[in-house]
GUDRENKOL-198581 format. One record per residue: residue in three letters; x, y, z of N, C-alpha, C, O in turn; residue number from 0. Coordinates in steps of 0.05 Angstrom, whole numbers. Example, Ala and Ser with C-alpha at 12.3 -4.5 7.8 and 13.67 -1.06 7.14 Angstrom:
! GUDRENKOL-198581
 residu    nxx    nyy    nzz   caxx   cayy   cazz    cxx    cyy    czz    oxx    oyy    ozz num
    ALA    264   -114    156    246    -90    156    264    -66    156    285    -66    169   0
    SER    257    -45    142    273    -21    143    258      1    157    268     23    161   1
This chain:
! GUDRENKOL-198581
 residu    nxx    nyy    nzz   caxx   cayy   cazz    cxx    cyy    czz    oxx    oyy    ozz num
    UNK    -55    308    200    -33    326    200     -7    311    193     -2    289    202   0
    UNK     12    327    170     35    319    167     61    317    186     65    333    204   1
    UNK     73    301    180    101    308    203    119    327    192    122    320    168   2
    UNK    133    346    195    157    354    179    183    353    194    198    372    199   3
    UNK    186    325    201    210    319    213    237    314    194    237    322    171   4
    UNK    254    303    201    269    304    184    269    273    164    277    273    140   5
    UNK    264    257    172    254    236    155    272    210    166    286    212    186   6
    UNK    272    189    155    294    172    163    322    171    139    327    176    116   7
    UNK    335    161    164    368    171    156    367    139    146    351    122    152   8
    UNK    382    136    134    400    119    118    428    110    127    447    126    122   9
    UNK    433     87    139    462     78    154    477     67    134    472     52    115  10
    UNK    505     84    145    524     73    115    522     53    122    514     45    144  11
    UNK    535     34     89    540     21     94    517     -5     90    521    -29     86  12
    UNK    490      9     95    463    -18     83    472    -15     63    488     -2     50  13
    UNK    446    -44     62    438    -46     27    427    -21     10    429    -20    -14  14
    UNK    411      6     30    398     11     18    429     48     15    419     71     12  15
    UNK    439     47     16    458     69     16    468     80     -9    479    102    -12  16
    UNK    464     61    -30    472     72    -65    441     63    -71    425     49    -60  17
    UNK    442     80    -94    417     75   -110    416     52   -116    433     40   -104  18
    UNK    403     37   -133    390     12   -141    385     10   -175    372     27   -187  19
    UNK    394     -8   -185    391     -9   -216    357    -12   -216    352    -29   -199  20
    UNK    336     -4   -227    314    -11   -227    306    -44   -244    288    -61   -244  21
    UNK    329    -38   -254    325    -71   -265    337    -92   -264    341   -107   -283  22
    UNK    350    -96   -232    361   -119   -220    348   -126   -195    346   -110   -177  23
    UNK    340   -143   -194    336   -157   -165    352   -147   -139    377   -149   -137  24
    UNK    342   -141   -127    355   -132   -100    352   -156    -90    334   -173    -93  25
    UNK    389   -157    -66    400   -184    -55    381   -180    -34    374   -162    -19  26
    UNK    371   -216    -38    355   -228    -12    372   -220     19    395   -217     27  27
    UNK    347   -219     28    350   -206     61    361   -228     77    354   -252     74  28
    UNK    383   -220     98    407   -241    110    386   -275    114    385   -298    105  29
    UNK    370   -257    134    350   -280    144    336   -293    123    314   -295    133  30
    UNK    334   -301    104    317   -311     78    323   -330     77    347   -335     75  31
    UNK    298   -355     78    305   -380     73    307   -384     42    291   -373     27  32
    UNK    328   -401     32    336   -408     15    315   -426      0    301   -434     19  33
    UNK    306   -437    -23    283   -446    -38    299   -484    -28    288   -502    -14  34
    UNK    320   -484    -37    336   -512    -35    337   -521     -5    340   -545      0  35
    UNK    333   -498     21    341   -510     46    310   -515     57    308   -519     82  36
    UNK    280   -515     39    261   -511     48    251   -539     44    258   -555     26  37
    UNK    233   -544     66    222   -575     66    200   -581     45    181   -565     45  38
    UNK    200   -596     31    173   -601     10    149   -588     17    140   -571      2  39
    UNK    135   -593     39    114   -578     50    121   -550     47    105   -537     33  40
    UNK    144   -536     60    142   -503     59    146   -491     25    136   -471     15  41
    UNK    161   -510     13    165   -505    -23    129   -504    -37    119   -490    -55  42
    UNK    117   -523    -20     86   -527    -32     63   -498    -22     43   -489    -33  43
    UNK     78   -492      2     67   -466     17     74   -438     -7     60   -424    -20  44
    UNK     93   -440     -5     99   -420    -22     90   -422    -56     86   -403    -70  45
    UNK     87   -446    -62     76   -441    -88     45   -433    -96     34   -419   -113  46
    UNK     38   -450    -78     10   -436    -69     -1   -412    -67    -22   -405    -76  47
    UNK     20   -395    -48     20   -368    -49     25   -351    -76     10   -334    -87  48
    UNK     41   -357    -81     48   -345   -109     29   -347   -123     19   -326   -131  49
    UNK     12   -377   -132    -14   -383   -155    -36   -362   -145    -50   -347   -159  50
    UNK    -37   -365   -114    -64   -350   -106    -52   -317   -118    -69   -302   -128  51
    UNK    -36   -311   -117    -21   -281   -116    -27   -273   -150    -32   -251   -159  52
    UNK    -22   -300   -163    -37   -294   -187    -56   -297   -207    -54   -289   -230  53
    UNK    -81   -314   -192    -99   -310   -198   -113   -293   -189   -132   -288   -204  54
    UNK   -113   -279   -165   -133   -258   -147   -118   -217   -149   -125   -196   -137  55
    UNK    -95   -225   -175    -74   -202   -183   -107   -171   -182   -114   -152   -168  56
    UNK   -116   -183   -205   -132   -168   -214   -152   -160   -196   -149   -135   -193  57
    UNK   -176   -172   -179   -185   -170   -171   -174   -157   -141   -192   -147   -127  58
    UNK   -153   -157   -132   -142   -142   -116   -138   -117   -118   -143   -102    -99  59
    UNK   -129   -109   -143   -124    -75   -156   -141    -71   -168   -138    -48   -176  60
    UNK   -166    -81   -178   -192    -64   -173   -200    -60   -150   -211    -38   -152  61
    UNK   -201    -65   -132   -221    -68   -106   -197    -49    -92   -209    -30    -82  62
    UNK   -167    -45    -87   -164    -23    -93   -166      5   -102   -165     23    -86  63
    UNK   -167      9   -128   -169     23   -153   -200     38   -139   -203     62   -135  64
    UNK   -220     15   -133   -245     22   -125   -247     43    -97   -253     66    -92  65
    UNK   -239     24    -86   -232     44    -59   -222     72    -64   -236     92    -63  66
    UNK   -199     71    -70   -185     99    -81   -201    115    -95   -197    138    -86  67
    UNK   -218    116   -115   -235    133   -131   -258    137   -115   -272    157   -116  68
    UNK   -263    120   -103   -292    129    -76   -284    157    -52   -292    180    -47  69
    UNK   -259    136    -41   -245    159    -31   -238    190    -39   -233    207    -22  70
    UNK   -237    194    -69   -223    224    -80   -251    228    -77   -253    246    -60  71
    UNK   -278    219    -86   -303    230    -86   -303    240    -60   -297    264    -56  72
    UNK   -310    224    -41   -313    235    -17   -298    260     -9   -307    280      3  73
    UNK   -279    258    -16   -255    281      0   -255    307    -18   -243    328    -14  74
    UNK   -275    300    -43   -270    328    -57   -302    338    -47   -306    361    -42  75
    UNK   -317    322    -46   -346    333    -39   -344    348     -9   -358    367      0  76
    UNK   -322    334      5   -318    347     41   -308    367     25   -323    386     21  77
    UNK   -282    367     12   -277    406     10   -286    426    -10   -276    448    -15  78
    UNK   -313    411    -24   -322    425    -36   -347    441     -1   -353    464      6  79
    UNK   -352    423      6   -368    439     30   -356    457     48   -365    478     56  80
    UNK   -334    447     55   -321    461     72   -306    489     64   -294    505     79  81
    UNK   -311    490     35   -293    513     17   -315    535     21   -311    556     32  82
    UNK   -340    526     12   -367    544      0   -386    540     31   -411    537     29  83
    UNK   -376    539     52   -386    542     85   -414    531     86   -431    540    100  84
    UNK   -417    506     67   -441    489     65   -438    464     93   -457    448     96  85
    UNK   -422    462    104   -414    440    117   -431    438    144   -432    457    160  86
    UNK   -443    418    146   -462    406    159   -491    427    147   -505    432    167  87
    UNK   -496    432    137   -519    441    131   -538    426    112   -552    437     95  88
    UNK   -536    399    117   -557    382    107   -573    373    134   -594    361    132  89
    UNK   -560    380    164   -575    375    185   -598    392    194   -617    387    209  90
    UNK   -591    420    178   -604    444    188   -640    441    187   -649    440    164  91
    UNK   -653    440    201   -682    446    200   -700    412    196   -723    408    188  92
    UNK   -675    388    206   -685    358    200   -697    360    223   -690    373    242  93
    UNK   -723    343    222   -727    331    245   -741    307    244   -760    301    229  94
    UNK   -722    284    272   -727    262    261   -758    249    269   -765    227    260  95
């Protein structure tokens, strides 16, 4: 079930209160460590992350992509049963 509340409000005054150029970088968050104030080890952490982030790009949004299209199957086969009052009637007359 949906909510139909009123949604969240927006405080003047954030970052997020005017729209956004889609093609600028939105300013780093207060708390963000800076790349220059980071110790060799956490600069090596993070690059790491990033390499893994792009070699495993692809294989992440398929296995997504996969999910998602399994899912519409499923959910159209439930309301195709539940539309045409077939629903549970693959149990009818089983016995195990």
């Amino acid at each position: 079930m949906f909510s139909v509340g009123t949604g969240a409000q927006r405080q003047p005054g954030s970052r997020h209160d005017s729209e956004h150029d889609p093609f600028t970088l939105h300013p780093a968050d207060e708390g963000a460590q800076q790349w220059e104030d980071m110790t060799p080890a956490e600069r090596g952490d993070v690059t790491r992350m990033g390499e893994w982030a792009e070699r495993n790009n692809v294989a992440v949004h398929d296995a997504f992509s996969a999910a998602v299209a399994r899912t519409a199957e499923l959910r159209a086969l439930q309301e195709a049963q539940t539309s045409s009052g077939l629903e549970g009637v693959e149990t009818i007359g089983v016995v195990p």
